[in-house]
MARVEX-446104 format. One record per atom (N, C-alpha, C): residue number from 1; residue in one letter; atom name; x, y, z. Coordinates in Angstrom, 3 decimals, always signed. Atoms other than C-alpha are relative to their C-alpha. Layout:
! residues N
{num->NUM residuo->A atomo->CA c1->X c2->Y c3->Z}
...
***
This chain:
! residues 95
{num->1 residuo->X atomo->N c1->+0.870 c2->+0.559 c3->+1.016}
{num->1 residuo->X atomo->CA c1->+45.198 c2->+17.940 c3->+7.404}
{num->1 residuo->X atomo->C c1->+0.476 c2->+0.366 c3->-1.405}
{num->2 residuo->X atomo->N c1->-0.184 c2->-0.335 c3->+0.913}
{num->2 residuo->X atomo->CA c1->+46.486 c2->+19.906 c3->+4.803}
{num->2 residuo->X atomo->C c1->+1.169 c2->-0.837 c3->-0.927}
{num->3 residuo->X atomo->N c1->-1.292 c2->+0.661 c3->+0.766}
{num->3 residuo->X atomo->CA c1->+50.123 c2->+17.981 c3->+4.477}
{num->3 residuo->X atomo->C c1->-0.697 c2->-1.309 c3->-0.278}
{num->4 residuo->X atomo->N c1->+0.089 c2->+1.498 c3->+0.271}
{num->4 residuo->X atomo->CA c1->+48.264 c2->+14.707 c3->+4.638}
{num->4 residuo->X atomo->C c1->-0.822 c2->-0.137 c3->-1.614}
{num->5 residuo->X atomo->N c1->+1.127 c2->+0.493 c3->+1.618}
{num->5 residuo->X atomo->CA c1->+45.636 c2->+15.284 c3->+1.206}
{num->5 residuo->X atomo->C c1->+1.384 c2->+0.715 c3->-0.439}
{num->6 residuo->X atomo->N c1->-1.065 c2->-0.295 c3->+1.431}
{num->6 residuo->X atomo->CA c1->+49.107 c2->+16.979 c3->-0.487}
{num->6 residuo->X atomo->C c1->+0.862 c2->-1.428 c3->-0.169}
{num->7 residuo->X atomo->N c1->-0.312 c2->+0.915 c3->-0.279}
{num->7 residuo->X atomo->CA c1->+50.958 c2->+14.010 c3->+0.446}
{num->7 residuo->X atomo->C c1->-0.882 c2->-1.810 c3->-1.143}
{num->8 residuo->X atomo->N c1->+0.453 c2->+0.840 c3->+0.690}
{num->8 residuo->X atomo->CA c1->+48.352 c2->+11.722 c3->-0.696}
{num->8 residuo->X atomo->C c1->-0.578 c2->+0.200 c3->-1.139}
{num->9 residuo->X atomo->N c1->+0.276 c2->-0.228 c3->+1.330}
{num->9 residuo->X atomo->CA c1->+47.601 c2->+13.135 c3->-4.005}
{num->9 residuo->X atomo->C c1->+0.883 c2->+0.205 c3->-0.724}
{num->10 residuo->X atomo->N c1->-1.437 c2->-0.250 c3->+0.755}
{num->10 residuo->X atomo->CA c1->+51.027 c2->+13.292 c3->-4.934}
{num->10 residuo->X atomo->C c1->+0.094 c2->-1.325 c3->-1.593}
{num->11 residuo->X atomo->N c1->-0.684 c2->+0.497 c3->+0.857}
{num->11 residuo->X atomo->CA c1->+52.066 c2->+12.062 c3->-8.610}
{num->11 residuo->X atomo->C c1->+0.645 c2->-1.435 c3->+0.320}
{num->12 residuo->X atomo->N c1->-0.858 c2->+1.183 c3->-0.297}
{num->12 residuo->X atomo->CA c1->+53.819 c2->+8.764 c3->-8.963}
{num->12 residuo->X atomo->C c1->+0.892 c2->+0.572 c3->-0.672}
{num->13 residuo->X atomo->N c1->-0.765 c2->-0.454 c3->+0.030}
{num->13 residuo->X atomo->CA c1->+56.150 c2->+10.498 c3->-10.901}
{num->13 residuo->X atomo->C c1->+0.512 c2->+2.015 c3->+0.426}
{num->14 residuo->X atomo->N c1->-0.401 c2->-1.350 c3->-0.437}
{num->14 residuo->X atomo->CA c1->+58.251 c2->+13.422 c3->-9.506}
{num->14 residuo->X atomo->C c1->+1.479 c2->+0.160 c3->-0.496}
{num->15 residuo->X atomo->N c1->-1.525 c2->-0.600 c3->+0.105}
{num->15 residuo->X atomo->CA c1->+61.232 c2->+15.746 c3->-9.883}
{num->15 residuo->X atomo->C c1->+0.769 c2->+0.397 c3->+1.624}
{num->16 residuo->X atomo->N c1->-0.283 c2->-0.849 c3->-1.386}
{num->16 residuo->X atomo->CA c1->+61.508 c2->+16.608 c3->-6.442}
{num->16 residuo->X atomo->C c1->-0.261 c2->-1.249 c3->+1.206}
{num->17 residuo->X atomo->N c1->-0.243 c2->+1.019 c3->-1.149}
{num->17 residuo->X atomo->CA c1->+62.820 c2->+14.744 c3->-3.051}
{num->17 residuo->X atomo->C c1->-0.204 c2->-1.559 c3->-0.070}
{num->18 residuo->X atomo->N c1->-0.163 c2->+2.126 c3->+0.121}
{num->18 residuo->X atomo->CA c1->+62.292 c2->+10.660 c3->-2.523}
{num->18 residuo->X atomo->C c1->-0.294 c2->-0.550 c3->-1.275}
{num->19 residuo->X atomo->N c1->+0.138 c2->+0.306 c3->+1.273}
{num->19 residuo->X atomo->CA c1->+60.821 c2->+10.566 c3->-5.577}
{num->19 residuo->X atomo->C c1->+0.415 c2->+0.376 c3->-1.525}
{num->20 residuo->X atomo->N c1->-0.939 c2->-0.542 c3->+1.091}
{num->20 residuo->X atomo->CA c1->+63.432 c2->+11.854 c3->-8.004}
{num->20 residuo->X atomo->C c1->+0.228 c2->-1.022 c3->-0.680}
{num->21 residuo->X atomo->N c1->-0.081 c2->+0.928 c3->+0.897}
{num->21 residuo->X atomo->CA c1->+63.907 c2->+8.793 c3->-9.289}
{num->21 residuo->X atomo->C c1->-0.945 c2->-0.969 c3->-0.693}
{num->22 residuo->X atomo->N c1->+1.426 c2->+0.549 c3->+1.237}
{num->22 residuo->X atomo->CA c1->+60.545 c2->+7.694 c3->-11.166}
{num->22 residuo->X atomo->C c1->-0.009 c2->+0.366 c3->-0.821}
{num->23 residuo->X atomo->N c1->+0.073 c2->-0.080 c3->+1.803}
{num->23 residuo->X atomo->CA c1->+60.282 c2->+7.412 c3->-14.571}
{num->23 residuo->X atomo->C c1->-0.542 c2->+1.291 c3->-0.255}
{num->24 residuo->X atomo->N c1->+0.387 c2->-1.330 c3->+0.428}
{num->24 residuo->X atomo->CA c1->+59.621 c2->+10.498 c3->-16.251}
{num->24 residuo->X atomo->C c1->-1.438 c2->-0.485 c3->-1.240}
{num->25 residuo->X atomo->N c1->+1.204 c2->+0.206 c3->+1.537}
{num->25 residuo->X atomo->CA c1->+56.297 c2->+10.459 c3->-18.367}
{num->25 residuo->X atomo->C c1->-0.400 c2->+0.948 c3->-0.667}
{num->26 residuo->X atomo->N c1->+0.476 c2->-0.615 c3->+0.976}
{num->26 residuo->X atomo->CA c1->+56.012 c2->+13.242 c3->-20.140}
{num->26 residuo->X atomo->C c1->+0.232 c2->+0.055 c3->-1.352}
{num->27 residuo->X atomo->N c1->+0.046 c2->-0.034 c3->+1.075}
{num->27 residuo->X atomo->CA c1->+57.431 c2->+12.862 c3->-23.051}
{num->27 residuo->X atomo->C c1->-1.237 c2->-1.345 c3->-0.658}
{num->28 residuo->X atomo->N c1->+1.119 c2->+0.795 c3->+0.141}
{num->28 residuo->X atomo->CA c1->+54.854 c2->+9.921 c3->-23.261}
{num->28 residuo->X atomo->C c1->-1.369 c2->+0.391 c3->-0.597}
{num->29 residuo->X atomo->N c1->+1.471 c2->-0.487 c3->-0.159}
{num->29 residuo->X atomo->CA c1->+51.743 c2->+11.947 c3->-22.516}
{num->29 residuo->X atomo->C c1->+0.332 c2->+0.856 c3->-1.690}
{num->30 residuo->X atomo->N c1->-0.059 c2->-0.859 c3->+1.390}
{num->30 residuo->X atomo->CA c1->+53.277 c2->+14.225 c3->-25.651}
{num->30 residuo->X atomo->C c1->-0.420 c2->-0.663 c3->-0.519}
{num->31 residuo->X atomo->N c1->+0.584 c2->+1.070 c3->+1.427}
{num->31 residuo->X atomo->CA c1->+53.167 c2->+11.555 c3->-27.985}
{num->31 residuo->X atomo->C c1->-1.066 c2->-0.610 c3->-0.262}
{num->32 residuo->X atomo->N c1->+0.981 c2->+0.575 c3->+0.416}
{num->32 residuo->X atomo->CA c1->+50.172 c2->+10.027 c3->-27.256}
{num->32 residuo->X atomo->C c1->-1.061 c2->+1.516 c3->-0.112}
{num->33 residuo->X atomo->N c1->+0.455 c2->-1.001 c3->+0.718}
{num->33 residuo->X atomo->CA c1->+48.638 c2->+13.908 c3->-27.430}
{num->33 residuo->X atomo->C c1->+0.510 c2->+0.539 c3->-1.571}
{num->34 residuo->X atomo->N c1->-1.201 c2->-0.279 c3->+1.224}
{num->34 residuo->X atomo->CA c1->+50.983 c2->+14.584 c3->-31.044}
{num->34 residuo->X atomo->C c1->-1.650 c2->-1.427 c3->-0.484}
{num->35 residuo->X atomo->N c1->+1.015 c2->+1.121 c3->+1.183}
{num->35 residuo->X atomo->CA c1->+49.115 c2->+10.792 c3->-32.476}
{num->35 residuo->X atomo->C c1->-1.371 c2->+0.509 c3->+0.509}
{num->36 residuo->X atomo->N c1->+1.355 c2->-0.488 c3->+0.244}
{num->36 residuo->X atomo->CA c1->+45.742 c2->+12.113 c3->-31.269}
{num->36 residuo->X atomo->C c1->-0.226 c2->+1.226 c3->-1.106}
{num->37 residuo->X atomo->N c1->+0.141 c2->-1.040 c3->+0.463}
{num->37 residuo->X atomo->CA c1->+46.211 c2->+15.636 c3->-32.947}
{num->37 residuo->X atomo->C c1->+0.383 c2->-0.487 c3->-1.804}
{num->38 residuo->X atomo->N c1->-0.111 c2->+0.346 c3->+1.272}
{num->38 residuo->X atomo->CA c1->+47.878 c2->+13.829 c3->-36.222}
{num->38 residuo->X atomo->C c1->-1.330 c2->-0.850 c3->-0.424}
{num->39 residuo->X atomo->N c1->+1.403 c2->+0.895 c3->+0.322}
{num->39 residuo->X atomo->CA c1->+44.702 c2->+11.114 c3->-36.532}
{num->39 residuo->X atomo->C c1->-0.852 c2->+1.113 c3->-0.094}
{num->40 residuo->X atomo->N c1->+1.702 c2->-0.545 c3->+0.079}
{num->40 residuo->X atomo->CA c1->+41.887 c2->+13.936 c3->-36.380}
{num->40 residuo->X atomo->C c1->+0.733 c2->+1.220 c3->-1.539}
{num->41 residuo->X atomo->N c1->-0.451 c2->-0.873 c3->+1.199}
{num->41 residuo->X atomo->CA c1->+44.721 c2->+16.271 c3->-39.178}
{num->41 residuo->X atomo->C c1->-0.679 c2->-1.269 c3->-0.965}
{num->42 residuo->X atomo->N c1->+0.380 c2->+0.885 c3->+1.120}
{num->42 residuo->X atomo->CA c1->+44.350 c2->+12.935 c3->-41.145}
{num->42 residuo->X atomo->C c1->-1.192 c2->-0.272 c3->-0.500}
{num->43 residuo->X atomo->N c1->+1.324 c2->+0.058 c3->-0.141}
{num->43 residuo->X atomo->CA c1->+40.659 c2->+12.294 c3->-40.580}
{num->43 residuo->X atomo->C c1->-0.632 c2->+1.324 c3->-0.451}
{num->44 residuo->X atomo->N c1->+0.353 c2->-1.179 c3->+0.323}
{num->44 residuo->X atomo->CA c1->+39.936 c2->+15.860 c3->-41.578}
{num->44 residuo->X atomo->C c1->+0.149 c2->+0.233 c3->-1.331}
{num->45 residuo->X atomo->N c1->-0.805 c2->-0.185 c3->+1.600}
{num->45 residuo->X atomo->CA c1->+42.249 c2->+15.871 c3->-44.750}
{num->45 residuo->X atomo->C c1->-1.322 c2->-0.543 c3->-0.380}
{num->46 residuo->X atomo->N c1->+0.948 c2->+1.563 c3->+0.845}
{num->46 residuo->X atomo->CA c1->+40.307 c2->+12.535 c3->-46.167}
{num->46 residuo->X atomo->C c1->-1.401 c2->+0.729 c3->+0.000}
{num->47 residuo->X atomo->N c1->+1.647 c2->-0.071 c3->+0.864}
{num->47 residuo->X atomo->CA c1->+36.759 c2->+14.389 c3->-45.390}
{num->47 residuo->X atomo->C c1->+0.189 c2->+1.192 c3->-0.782}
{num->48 residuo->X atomo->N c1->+0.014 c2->-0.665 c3->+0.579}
{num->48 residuo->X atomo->CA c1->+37.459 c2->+17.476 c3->-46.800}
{num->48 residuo->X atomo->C c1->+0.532 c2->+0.197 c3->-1.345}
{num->49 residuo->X atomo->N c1->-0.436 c2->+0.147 c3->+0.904}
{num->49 residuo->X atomo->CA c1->+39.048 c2->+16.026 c3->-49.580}
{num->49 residuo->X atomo->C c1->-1.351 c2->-0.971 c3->-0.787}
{num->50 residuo->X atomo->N c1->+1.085 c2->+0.310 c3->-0.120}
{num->50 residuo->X atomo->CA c1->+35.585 c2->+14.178 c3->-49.636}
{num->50 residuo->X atomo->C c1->-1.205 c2->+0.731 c3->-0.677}
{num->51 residuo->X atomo->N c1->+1.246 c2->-0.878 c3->+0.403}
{num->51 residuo->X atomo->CA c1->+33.518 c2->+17.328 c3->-50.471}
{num->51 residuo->X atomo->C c1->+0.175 c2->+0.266 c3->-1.692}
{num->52 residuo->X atomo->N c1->+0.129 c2->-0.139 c3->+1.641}
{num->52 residuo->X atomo->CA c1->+34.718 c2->+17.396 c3->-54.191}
{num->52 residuo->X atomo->C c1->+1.617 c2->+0.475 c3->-0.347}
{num->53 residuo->X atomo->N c1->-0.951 c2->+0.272 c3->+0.479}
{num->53 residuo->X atomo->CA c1->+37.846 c2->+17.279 c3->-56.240}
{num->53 residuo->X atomo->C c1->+0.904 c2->+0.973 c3->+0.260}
{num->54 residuo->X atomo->N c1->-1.197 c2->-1.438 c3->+0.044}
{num->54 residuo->X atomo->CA c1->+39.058 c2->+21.074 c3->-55.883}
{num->54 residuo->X atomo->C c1->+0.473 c2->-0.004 c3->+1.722}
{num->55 residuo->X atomo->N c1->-0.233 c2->+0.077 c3->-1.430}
{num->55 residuo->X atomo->CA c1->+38.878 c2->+20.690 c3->-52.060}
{num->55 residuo->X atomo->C c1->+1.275 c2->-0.760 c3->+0.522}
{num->56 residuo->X atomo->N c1->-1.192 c2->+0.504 c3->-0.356}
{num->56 residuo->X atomo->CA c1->+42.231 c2->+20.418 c3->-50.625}
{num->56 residuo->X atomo->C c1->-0.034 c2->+0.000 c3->+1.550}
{num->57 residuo->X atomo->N c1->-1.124 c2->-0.776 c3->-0.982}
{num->57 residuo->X atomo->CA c1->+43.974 c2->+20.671 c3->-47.062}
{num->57 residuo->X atomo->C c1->+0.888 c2->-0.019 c3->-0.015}
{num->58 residuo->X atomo->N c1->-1.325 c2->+0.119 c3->+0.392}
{num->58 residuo->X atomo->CA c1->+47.002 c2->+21.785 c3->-47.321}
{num->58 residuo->X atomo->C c1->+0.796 c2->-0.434 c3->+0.994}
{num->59 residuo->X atomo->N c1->-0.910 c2->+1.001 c3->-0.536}
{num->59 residuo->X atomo->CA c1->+49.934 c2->+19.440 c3->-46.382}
{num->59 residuo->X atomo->C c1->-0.441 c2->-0.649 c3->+0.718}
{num->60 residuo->X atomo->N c1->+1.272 c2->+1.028 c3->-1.298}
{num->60 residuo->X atomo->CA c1->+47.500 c2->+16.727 c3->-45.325}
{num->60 residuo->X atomo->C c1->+0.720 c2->-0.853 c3->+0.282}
{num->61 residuo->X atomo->N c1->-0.606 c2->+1.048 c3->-0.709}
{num->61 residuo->X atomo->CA c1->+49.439 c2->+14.167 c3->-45.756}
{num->61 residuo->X atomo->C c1->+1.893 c2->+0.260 c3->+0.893}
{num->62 residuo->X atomo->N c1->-1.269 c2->-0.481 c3->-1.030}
{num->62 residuo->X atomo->CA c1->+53.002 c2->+16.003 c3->-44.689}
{num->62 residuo->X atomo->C c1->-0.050 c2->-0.184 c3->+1.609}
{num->63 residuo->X atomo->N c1->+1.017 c2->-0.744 c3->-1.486}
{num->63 residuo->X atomo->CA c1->+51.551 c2->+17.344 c3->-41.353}
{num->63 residuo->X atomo->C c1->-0.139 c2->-1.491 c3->+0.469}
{num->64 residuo->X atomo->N c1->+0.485 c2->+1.027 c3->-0.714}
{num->64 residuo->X atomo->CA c1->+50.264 c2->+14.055 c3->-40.645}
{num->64 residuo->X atomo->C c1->+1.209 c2->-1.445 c3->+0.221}
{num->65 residuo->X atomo->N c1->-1.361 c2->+1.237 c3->-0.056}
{num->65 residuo->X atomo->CA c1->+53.788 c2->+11.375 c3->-41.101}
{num->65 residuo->X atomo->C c1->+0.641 c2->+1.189 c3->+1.030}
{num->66 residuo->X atomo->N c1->-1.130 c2->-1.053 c3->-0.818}
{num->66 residuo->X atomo->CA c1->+55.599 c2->+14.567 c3->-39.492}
{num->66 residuo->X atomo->C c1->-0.291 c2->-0.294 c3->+1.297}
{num->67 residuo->X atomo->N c1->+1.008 c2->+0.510 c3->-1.372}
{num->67 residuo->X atomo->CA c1->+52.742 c2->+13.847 c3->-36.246}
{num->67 residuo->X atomo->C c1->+0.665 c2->-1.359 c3->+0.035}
{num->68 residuo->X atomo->N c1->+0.213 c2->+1.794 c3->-0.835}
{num->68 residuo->X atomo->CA c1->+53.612 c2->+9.939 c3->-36.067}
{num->68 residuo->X atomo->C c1->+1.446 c2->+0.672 c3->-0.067}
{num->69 residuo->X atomo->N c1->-1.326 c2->-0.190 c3->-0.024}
{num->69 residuo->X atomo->CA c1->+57.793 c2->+10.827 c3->-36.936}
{num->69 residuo->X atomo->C c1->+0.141 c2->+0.920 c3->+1.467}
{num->70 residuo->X atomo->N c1->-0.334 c2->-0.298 c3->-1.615}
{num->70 residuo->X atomo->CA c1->+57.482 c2->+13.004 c3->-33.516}
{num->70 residuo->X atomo->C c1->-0.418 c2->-0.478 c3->+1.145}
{num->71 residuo->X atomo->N c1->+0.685 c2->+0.689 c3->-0.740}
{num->71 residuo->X atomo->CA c1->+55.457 c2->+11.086 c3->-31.783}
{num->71 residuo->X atomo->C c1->+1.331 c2->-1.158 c3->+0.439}
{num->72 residuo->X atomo->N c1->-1.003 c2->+1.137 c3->-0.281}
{num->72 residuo->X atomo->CA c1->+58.295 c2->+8.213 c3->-32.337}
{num->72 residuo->X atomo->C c1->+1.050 c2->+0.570 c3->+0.813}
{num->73 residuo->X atomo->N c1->-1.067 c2->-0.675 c3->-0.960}
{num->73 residuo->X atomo->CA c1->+60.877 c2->+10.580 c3->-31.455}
{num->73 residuo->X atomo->C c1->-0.423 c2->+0.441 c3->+1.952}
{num->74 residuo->X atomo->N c1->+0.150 c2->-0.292 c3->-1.739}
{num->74 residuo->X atomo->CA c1->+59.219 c2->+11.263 c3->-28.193}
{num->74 residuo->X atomo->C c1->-0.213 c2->-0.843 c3->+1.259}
{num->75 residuo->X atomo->N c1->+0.245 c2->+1.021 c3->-0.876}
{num->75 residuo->X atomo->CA c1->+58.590 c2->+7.797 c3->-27.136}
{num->75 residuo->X atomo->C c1->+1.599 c2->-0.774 c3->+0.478}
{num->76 residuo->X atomo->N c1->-1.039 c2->+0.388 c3->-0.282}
{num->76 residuo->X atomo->CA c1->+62.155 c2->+7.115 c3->-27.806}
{num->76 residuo->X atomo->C c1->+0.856 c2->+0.917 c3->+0.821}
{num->77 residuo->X atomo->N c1->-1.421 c2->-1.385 c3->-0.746}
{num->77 residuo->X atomo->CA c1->+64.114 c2->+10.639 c3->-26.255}
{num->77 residuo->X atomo->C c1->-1.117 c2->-1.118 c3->+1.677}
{num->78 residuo->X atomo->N c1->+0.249 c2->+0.492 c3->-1.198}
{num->78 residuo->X atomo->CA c1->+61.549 c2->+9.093 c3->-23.293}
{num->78 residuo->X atomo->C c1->+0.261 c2->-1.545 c3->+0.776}
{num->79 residuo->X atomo->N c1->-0.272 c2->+1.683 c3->-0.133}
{num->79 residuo->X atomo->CA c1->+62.904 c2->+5.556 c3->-23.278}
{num->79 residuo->X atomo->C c1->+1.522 c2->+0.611 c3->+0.313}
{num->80 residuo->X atomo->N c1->-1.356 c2->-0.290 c3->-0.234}
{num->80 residuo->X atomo->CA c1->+66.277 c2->+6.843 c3->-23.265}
{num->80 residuo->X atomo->C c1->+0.330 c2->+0.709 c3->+1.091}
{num->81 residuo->X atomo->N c1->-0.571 c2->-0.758 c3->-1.452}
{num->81 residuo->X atomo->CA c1->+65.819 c2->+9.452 c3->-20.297}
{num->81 residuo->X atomo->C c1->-0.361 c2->-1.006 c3->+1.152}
{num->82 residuo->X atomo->N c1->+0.438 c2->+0.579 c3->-1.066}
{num->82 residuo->X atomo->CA c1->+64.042 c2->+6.702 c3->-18.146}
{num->82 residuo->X atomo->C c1->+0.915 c2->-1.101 c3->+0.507}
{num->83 residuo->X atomo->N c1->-1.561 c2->+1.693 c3->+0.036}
{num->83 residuo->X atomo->CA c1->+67.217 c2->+3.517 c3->-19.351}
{num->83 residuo->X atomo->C c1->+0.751 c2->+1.641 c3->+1.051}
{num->84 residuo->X atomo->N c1->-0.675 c2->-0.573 c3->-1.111}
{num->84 residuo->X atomo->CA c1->+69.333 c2->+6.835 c3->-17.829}
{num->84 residuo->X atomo->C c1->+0.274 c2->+0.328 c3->+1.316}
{num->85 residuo->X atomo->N c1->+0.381 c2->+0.001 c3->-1.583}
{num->85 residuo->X atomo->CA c1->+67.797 c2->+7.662 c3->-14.751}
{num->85 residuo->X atomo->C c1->-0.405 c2->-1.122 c3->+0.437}
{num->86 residuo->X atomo->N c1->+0.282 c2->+0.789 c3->-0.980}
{num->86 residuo->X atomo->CA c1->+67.070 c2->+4.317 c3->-13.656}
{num->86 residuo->X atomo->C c1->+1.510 c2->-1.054 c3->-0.259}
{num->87 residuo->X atomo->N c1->-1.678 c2->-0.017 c3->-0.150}
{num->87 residuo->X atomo->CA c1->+71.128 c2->+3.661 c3->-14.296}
{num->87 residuo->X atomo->C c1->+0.502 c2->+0.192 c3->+1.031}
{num->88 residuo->X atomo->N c1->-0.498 c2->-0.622 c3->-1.234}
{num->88 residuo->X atomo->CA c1->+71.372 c2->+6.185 c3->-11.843}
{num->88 residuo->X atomo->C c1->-0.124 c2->-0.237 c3->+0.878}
{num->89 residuo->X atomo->N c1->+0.523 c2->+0.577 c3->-1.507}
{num->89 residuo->X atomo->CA c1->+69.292 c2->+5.164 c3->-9.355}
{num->89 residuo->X atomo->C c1->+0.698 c2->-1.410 c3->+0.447}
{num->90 residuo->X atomo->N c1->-0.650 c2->+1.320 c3->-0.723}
{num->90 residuo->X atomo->CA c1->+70.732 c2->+1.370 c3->-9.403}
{num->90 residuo->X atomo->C c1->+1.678 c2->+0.292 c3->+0.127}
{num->91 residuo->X atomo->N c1->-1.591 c2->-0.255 c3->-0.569}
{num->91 residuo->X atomo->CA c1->+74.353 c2->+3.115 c3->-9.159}
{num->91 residuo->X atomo->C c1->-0.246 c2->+0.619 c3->+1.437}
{num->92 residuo->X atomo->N c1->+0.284 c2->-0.416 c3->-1.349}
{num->92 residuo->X atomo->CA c1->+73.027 c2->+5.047 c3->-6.297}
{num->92 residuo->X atomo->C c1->-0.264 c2->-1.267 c3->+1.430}
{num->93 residuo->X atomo->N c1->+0.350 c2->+0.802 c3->-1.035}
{num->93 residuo->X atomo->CA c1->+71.697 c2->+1.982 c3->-4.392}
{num->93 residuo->X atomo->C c1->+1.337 c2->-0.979 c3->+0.143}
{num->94 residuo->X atomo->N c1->-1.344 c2->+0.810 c3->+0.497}
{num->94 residuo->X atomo->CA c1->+75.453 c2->+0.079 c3->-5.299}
{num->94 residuo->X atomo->C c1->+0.679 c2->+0.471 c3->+1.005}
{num->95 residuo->X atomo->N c1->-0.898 c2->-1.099 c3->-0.542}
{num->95 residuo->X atomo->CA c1->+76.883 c2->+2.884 c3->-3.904}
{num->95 residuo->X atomo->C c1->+0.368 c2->+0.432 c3->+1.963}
***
């Protein structure tokens, strides 16, 4: 009973045995955690910049282009490992 609920709760993606070759999603899940965490820096700046003129946060808007600029980078390093490994896999099935 035990192999059959590990079995069937398994990931669609893996690193390990038959399924070594599924897309990798984490750098994904980063980025779309990264644009959540930059939207609530940004949303924060704007109110606390809200409460009156002296009220700053500092590097509101830095902090927050730096969040989408890694975010991009992480959708692309993950576009690029998934074009690789699924290279591999259709050389493997060639093969």
């Amino acid at each position: 009973m035990a192999r059959y609920s590990y079995e069937r709760n398994r990931m669609a993606s893996s690193h390990h045995g038959e399924h070594e070759m599924l897309p990798i999603t984490w750098p994904f899940r980063a980025a779309g955690t990264v644009l959540v965490l930059a939207t609530v820096w940004f949303c924060t700046g704007w109110g606390i910049r809200d409460l009156g003129p002296e009220e700053r946060l500092a590097g509101h808007m830095p902090v927050f282009w730096s969040g989408l600029l890694l975010a991009v980078v992480l959708v692309v390093l993950g576009a690029i490992m998934n074009t690789a490994r699924e290279r591999r896999r259709l050389a493997k099935l060639e093969a």
